[in-house]
LOZA-559107 format. One record per residue (C-alpha): residue in one letter; x, y, z. Coordinates in steps of 0.25 Angstrom, whole numbers, plus 5000, padded with zeros to 4 digits. Example, Ala and Ser with C-alpha at 12.3 -4.5 7.8 and 13.67 -1.06 7.14 Angstrom:
2
A504949825031
S505549965029
***
This chain:
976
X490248145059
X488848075058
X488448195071
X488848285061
X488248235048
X486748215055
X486748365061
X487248415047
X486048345041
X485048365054
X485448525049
X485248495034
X486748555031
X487148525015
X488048385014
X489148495010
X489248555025
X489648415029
X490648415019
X491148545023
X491248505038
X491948365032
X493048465024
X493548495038
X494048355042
X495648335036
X495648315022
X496548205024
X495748145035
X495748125051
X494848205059
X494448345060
X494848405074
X493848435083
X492848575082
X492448635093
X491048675094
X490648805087
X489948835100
X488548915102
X488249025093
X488948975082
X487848985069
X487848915056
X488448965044
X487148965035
X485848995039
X485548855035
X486348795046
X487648745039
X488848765044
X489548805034
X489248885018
X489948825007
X490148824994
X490948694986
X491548684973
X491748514971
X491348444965
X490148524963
X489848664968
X489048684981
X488648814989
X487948835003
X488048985007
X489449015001
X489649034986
X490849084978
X490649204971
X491449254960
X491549404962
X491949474948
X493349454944
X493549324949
X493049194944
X493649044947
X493948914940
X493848774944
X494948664947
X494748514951
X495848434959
X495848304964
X494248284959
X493848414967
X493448534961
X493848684967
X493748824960
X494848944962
X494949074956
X495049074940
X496349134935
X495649274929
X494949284944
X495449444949
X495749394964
X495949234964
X494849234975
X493649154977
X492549214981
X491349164990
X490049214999
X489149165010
X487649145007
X487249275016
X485749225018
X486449075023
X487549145031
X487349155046
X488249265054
X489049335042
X490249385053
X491149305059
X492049185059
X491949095046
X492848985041
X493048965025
X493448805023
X493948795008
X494348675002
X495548704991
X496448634982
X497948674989
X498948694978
X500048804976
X500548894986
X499848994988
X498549044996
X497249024998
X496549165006
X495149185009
X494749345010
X493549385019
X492949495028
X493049505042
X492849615055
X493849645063
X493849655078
X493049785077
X492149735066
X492849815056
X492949755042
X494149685039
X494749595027
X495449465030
X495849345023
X496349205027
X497449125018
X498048985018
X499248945009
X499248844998
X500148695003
X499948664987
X499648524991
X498748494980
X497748424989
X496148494992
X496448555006
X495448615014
X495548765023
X494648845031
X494848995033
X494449065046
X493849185043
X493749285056
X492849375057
X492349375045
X491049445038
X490449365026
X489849515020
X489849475005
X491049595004
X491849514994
X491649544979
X490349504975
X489949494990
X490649374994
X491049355006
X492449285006
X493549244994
X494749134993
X495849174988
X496149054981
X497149064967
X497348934960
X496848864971
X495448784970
X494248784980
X493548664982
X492448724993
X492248835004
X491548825015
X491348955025
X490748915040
X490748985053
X491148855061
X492548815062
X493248715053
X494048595057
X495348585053
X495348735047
X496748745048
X497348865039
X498648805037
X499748795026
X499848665019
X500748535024
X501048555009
X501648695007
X502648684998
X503248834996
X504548834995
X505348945003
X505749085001
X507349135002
X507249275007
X508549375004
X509349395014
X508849525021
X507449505020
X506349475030
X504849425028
X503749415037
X502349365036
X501249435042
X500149365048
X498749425055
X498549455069
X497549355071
X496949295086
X496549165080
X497449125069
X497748965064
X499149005063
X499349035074
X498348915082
X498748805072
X500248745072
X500048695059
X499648825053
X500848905058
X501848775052
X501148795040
X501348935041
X502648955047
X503148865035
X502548955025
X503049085031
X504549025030
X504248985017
X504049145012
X505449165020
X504549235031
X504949215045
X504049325052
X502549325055
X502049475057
X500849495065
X500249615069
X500149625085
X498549655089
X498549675103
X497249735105
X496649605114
X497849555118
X497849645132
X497749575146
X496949625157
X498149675163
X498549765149
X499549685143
X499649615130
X499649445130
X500549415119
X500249275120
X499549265106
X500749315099
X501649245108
X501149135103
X501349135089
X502649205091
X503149065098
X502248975085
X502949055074
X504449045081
X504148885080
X504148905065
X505349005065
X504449115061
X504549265069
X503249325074
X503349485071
X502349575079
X501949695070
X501349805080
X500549925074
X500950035083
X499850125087
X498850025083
X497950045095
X496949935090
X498249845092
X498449865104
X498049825119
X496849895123
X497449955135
X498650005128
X497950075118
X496950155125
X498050205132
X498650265120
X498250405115
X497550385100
X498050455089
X497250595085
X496950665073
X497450815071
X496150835061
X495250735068
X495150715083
X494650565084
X495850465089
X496350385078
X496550235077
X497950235082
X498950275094
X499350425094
X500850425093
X501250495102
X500550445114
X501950415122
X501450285128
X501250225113
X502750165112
X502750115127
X501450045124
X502249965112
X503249945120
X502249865131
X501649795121
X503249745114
X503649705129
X502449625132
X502549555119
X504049545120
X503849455134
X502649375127
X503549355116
X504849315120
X505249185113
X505349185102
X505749325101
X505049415091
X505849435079
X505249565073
X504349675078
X503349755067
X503049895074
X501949975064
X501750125063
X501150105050
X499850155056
X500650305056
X499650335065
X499050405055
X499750465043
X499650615040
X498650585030
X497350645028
X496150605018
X495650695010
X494750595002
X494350555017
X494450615029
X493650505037
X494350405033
X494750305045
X496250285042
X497150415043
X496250545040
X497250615050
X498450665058
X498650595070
X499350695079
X498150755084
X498150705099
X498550765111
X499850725113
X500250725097
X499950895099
X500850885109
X502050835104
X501950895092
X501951035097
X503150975107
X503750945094
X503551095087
X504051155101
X505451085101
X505551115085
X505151255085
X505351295100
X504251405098
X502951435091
X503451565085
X504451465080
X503551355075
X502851475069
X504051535061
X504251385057
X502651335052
X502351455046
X500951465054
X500351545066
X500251465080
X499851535093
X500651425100
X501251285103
X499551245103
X499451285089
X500651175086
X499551045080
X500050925072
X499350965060
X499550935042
X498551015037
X499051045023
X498951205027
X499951185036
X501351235033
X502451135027
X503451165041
X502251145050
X501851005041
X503250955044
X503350975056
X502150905061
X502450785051
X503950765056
X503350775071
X502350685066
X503350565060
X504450605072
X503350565081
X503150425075
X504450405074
X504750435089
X503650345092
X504050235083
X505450225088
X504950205103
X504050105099
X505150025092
X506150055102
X505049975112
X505049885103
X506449865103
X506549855116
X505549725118
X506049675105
X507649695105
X507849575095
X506749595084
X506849685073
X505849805075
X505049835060
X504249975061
X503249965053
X502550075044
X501550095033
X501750115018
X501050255018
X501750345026
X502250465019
X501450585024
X501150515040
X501950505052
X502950375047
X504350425043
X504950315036
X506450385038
X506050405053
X505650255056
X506850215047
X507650285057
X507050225069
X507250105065
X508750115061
X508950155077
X508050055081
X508649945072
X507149915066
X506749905053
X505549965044
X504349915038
X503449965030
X501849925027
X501349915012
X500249855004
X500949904989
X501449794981
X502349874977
X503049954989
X504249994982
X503350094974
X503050154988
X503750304994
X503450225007
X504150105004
X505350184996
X505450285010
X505450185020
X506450085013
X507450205009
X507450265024
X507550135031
X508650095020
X509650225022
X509450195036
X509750045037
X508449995041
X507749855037
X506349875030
X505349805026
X503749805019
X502749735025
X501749705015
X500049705019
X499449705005
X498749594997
X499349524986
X500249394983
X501649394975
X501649514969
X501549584982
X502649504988
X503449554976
X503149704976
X503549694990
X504649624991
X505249704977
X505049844986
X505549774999
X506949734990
X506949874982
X507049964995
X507949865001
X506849815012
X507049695019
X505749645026
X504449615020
X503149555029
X501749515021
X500649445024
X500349295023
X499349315013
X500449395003
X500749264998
X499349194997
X499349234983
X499349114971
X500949144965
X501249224980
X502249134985
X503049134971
X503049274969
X503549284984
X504749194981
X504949254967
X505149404975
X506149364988
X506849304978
X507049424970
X507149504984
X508549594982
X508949714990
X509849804982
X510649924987
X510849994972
X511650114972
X511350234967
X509850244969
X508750334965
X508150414976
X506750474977
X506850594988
X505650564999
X505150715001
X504750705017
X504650865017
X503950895007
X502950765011
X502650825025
X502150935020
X501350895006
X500650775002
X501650654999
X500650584988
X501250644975
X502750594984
X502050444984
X501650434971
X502850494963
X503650404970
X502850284967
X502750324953
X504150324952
X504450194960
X503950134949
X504950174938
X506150164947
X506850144959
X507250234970
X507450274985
X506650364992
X507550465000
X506950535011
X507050685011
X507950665025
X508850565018
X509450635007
X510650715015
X511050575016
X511050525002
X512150554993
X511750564975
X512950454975
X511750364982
X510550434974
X510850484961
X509550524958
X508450574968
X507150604964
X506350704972
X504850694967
X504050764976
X504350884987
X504751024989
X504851045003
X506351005009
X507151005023
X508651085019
X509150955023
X508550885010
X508851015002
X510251005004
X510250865002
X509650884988
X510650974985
X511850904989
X511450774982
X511250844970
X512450904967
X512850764972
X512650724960
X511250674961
X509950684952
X508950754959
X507550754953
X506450824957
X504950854953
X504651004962
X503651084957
X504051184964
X505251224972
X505851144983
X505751224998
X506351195011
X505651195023
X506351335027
X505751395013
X506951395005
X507051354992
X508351424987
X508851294986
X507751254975
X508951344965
X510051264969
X509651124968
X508851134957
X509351244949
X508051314947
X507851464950
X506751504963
X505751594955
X504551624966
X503351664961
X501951704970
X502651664982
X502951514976
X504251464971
X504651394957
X505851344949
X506451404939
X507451344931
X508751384929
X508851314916
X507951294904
X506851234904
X506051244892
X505951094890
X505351074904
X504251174901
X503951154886
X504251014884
X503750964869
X502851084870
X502051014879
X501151104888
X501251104903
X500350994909
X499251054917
X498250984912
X497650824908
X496550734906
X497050604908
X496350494903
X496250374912
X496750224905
X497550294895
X499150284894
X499850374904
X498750394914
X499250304925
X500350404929
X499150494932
X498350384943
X498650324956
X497450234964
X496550124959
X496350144945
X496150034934
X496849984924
X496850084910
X495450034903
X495350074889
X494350094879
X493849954877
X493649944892
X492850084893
X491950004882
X491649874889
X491249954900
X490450054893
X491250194898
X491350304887
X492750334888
X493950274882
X495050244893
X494850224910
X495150174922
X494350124932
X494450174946
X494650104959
X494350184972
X495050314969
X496150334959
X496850474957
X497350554946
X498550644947
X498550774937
X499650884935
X498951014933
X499251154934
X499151214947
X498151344948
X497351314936
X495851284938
X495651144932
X494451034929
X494550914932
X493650814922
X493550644925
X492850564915
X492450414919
X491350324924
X490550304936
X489250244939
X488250294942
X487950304957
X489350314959
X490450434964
X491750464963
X492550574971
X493550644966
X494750714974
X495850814969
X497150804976
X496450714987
X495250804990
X493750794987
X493350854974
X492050804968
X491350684965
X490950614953
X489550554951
X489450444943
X488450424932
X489250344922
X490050404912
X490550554919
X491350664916
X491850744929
X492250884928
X492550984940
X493351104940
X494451114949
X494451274955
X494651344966
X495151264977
X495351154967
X496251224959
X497451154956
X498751184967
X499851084962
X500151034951
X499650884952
X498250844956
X497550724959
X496250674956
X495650564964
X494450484960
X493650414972
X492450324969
X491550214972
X491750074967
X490949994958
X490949864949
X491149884936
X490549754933
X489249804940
X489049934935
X489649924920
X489249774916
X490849724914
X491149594915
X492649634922
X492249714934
X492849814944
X492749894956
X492950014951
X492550174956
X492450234943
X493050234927
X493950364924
X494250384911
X494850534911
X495250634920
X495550764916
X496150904926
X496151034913
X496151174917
X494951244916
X495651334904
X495751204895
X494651154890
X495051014890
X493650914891
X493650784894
X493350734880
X494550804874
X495950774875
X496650824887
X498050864890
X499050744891
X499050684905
X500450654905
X501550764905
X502050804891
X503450684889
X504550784886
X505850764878
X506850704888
X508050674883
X509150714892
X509750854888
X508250904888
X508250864903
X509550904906
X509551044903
X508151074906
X507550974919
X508950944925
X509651034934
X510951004937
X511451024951
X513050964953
X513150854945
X511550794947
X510350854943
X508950884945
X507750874939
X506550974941
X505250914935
X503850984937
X502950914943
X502050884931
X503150814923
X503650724937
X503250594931
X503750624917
X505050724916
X505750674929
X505250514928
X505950524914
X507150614917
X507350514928
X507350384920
X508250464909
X509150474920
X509250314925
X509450274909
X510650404908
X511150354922
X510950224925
X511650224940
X510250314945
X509350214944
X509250124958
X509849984953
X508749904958
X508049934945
X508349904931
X508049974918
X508849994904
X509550074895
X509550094881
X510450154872
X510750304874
X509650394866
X508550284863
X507350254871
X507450204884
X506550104890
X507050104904
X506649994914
X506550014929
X506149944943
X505549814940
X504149834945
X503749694951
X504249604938
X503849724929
X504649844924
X504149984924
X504750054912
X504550174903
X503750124891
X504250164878
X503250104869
X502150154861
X501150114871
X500950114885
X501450004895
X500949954909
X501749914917
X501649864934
X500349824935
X499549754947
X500349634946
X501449714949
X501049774961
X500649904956
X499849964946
X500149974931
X501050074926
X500650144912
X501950184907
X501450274892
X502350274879
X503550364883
X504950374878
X505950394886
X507350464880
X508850474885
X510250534881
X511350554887
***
């Protein structure tokens, strides 16, 4: 210690540096173990020579090349304990985080591996995270974070965070370099240095004191921990106690790691499993089960050797290889099935319990970005290589047996078999687009299935989980098909998501209800941020589809009041099988050929008023209107005969069908004589098209209250009733009082994050001129894109009023149009003086879509944004909207009254008939003839309700999971 004090002195360090170097030594006392040598090349943290940069808070405050920051938003408060003084995050701070920089003239080598010591005062039971920048192995840019958890010993304890890789690049808010995430919990000093610390332990405290979780019988929870080569859990013995004890605590007996075998090869091409051998052995000591999670196809993940054997996938528009293998290289499942067997005999004892297998890559969904084309992620179809032509023209040979055939059958011109390419333009005919997207799903399907037969072969004991991700409608993942895989493969299914809320998701709702009819365990594995609330918007969709398996990561229950919202939602965990149930019909026709956007959102909207099943199109000769009373078909024209008479047979079953088509239904052959019977509307073809005619009266559909027809509207943006109208990153409503503190000429906005859309009903045909009316400053752009595709951008200059006429080929084709708005993000704080800032792209107070033959200016009041609200009491509806088939009915609605006529005809219909409504959700029922205030799915602790009051109500909100739901003055009648 006296060598140490003359050399610190000898190079003129500050006293605090000792004190620093003395904070390493046990609290408590004894001797600190033994440091190697940092060795040669190894530089000083400051240019000044110390070792270290440091900023303390007690008992007075003290900086040398660190400082905390406090970006805006976030602020902190002071606390003394025990005669020591540390700050946290004050109460009102956005983020409960801390933030900090280096000196950038004082720090030497900005990249590489530092190590943050804190010192803090350990009470409650949460966490303590430190966020930072890093490169990964390619240098790429990549966002980490390191996290301990609270022992709530009451005593100052002392931690040090490794921080790998790290780049101190001042890309924080107000360019810092690093933040704590440090609720409730204070901070006595930091210190940041690139030697290693003694005694840096990350491990839980001796103290711990949660108490442990009882989960339902059924249910199965997993932790998921990074794939790391150096890790303190798994090189300190102490640490994995600590952590083996916490992971038992939360009733979790899994760890999941995701296997990374890319330099893990032997020269002689195998793969030495010893690493994870390893710490399969370390976890069984503490009764946990290690869980590999390969991502199949990941060639990044794989041996070297292994994957440059395997063909890459190739676009069909773009001839540069993509990131992951092509599918239909035949040597890719026998490649897994090495790897499995290799790991198998590495891994031996203990045995592995569970095995993740992730297609969520879907090599590539069918999705191509019209806002960009460049994008790095999935600008393409991956079926363009050699041996993906091939198979799918051997696929169209065993289908159609002839060209003349295949012809006759896509309604196109081919000169030959050569002509046959796996192609979705959207000129293509709706037999050809099927056809290549059923060879596309059959092809994955294949594959999966021989890579989880491999699997069950090594692993003949574990349970198999194929894993997908949570966007997968228009792309080669079939839920119904892996569904059926795993039922022969006694497997079960597992879905990615980062919603708070997946219960509101068409992904979610598909893959539960296929897996479900067919006897199959399923499960959600959580990757978002958040705390409590996420546990519970989780665990509620993971109860409501009758899932069984939940994974999330370690840092999920870091948060302040995590671990008591955790033990608050198992315990409200219940599986219910209620009969009957509302169904929601799951168009898979229809979607293979037309964009499934409007599909997805409709069915979220609903998700959030009420309960249902989504039935897939397949499944419905196998549902009976005994089981599903009501069925809702909100999107899709396009059918196999199967479904068709599916449809008719449930119907004059007895069930309520409800439909919103805006034009006729067809089946693949061209038929739509069926369109008479089911619906009881007359065919009348007109210009080659076809329409419905009713058979009954319908004077009230067309001339409700002498309303006109909506073609037309200039919504104003933070007014009642607009939310219906957005989807993406807008604010908050912000009325006339805030447009004054920040000095804007209009009365009502929202502000914009990165883009934000606006969906319209207009008249299809009509030339039309589309206004906006908002705020951007000066130096700034915005883009704006109708139905997805580039239409003009907005220069800002302040205050603007954007008008363009839309002509030509920008004429209106279908009834609905969306309007999105991209831009570029600025602070409010910097650019309009305000004291509460944001990172905003603009300030949108109107947008307007009029036909050119109205003169309709922005200054003047529009038409109504929302539909005209009819007379609904039930005679009106029953001789006009319903048609009845047998003893059910069914309900035509045009498409610009969907989320008005049919959203109240199907709530009339739960308070009539109470048995329609799923069970799982609750609502009430007044006296026959009054208004009715009628209560549906508990949304996270909240109810979503149709508001009867004067004014309008918000209801959800952030906290909830989702955003708020304005729900405008309405009233809402009944009769029987």
């Amino acid at each position: 210690m006296i060598q140490l004090v003359k050399i610190l002195v000898i190079m003129r360090v500050h006293w605090f540096v000792l004190f620093l170097i003395l904070l390493s030594l046990p609290l408590y006392g004894g001797e600190a173990p033994t440091v190697a040598s940092p060795g040669r090349g190894m530089l000083p943290m400051l240019r000044n020579g110390s070792p270290a940069a440091y900023v303390l808070f007690s008992p007075l405050k003290q900086t040398n090349g660190l400082a905390m920051i406090n970006p805006e938003g976030s602020g902190y408060t002071l606390k003394t304990a025990q005669g020591f003084q540390g700050v946290m995050p004050a109460e009102d701070s956005r983020d409960q985080c801390l933030y900090f920089q280096t000196a950038s003239d004082q720090i030497v080598l900005a990249t590489g591996t530092f190590y943050v010591t804190i010192q803090y005062l350990d009470r409650g039971k949460g966490a303590v995270r430190i966020d930072y920048n890093g490169v990964d192995k390619e240098g790429k840019p990549q966002s980490r974070s390191e996290r301990f958890f609270l022992g709530d010993s009451g005593y100052w304890l002392q931690h040090t965070f490794t921080l790998t890789d790290a780049a101190l690049n001042h890309a924080f808010p107000a360019e810092t370099d690093f933040r704590i995430y440090c609720p409730g919990v204070p901070i006595r000093s930091v210190s940041i240095t690139r030697f290693p610390t003694p005694n840096a332990d990350q491990a839980i405290s001796p103290a711990f004191r949660q108490s442990g979780v009882n989960l339902p019988a059924g249910y199965s929870v997993g932790v998921i921990v990074e794939d790391r080569p150096a890790d303190s859990m798994w090189e300190s013995d102490s640490i994995l106690e600590g952590k083996a004890k916490l992971y038992h605590t939360w009733g979790a007996p899994f760890v999941v790691t995701t296997v990374d075998l890319s330099e893990l090869e032997t020269p002689q091409g195998k793969v030495d499993f010893s690493r994870y051998a390893a710490r399969a052995k370390k976890l069984a000591q503490w009764n946990l089960g290690w869980v590999p999670r390969f991502k199949i196809g990941d060639l990044q993940a794989l041996p070297p050797k292994a994957a440059a054997g395997l063909q890459r996938a190739v676009g069909t528009e773009k001839s540069r290889e993509g990131p992951m293998a092509s599918i239909w290289d035949p040597q890719l499942p026998q490649v897994y099935g090495r790897l499995f067997s290799e790991m198998r005999l590495a891994i031996n004892v203990p045995p592995i319990p569970r095995v993740i297998l992730s297609f969520a890559g879907d090599w590539g969904p069918l999705y191509w970005s019209a806002e960009d084309s460049e994008q790095a992620g999935w600008p393409d179809f991956w079926a363009g290589d050699a041996r993906a032509v091939a198979d799918f023209q051997a696929a169209m040979r065993r289908r159609y047996g002839s060209p003349t055939a295949l012809r006759a059958a896509w309604h196109t011109n081919i000169n030959g078999w050569q002509d046959a390419v796996p192609v979705l333009s959207s000129d293509l005919t709706p037999s050809r687009k099927l056809d290549t997207l059923t060879w596309y799903r059959n092809t994955l399907a294949a594959v999966v299935r021989q890579i989880v037969e491999q699997a069950r072969i090594q692993f003949p004991q574990a349970e198999i989980l194929i894993e997908t991700g949570g966007d997968f409608l228009y792309g080669a993942t079939d839920a119904r098909l892996l569904a059926a895989i795993a039922a022969e493969t006694k497997s079960a299914l597992l879905m990615i998501t980062e919603e708070t809320l997946p219960a509101t998701s068409v992904y979610w709702l598909w893959l539960a209800g296929a897996a479900n009819r067919m006897g199959v365990k399923c499960g959600l594995r959580y990757t978002g941020r958040g705390s409590g609330e996420a546990v519970l918007g989780c665990l509620f969709s993971l109860a409501s589809e009758g899932g069984t398996q939940f994974y999330f990561p370690e840092e999920l229950l870091a948060g302040q009041n995590a671990w008591q919202n955790y033990t608050n939602a198992i315990g409200r965990l219940t599986v219910s099988r209620p009969q009957p149930r509302v169904g929601v019909v799951f168009p898979r026709t229809s979607l293979s050929v037309e964009s499934p956007q409007t599909f997805a959102r409709l069915v979220s909207e609903y998700r959030e008023y009420f309960g249902f099943d989504v039935i897939d199109e397949e499944d419905l000769p196998s549902i009976t209107a005994a089981g599903y009373p009501l069925l809702f078909v909100p999107w899709g024209t396009l059918w196999t005969d199967r479904a068709i008479t599916a449809f008719e047979n449930l119907v004059r079953g007895g069930a309520a069908l409800i439909v919103h088509a805006e034009q006729p239904w067809t089946a693949l052959s061209g038929d739509a004589a069926f369109n008479e019977r089911l619906f009881a509307a007359r065919l009348i073809q007109t210009g080659g098209s076809l329409r419905y005619e009713p058979l009954r009266d319908t004077s009230p559909l067309t001339n409700v209250t002498g309303a006109p027809a909506h073609h037309s509207g200039v919504l104003t943006l933070g007014m009642p009733g607009d939310e219906a109208f957005l989807s993406g990153q807008w604010g908050l409503p912000q009325d006339e009082a805030a447009a004054r503190q920040y000095g804007l000429p209009f009365s009502s906005f929202r502000w914009l994050g990165e883009r934000g859309r606006v969906s319209f009903i207009i008249q299809p045909g009509q030339d039309y001129r589309l206004d906006i009316e908002g705020f951007l400053p000066r130096g700034k752009r915005a883009q704006v894109l109708i139905n997805r595709q580039p239409f003009g951008t907005i220069e800002g200059d302040g205050h603007f009023v954007w008008s363009q006429v839309l002509r030509g080929a920008w004429r209106p084709r279908q009834r609905e149009m969306e309007i999105t708005l991209r831009g570029q993000e600025w602070s409010t704080g910097e650019i309009l003086g305000a004291t509460q800032t944001h990172r905003v792209t603009m300030a949108v107070s109107r947008i307007g879509l009029v036909p050119m033959k109205e003169s309709a200016a922005m200054n003047t009041a529009g038409a109504p944004a929302t539909p005209p609200v009819p007379s609904i009491d039930r005679p009106l509806l029953r001789g006009t909207l319903l048609r009845e088939i047998g003893r059910g009915f069914t309900l035509l609605a045009p498409g610009d009254q969907i989320n008005d006529y049919v959203f109240r005809e199907i709530l009339n219909a739960v308070v009539a008939n109470p048995a329609l409504l799923d069970p799982r959700y609750r609502f009430t029922i007044p006296l026959d003839g009054a208004p009715n205030r009628v209560y549906l799915k508990p949304l996270l602790g909240s109810t979503v309700y149709v508001n009867l009051s004067s004014e309008p109500v918000t209801v959800g909100g952030a906290r909830a999971g989702s955003r708020g739901l304005t729900i405008p003055p309405q009233t809402l009648m009944y009769s029987r």
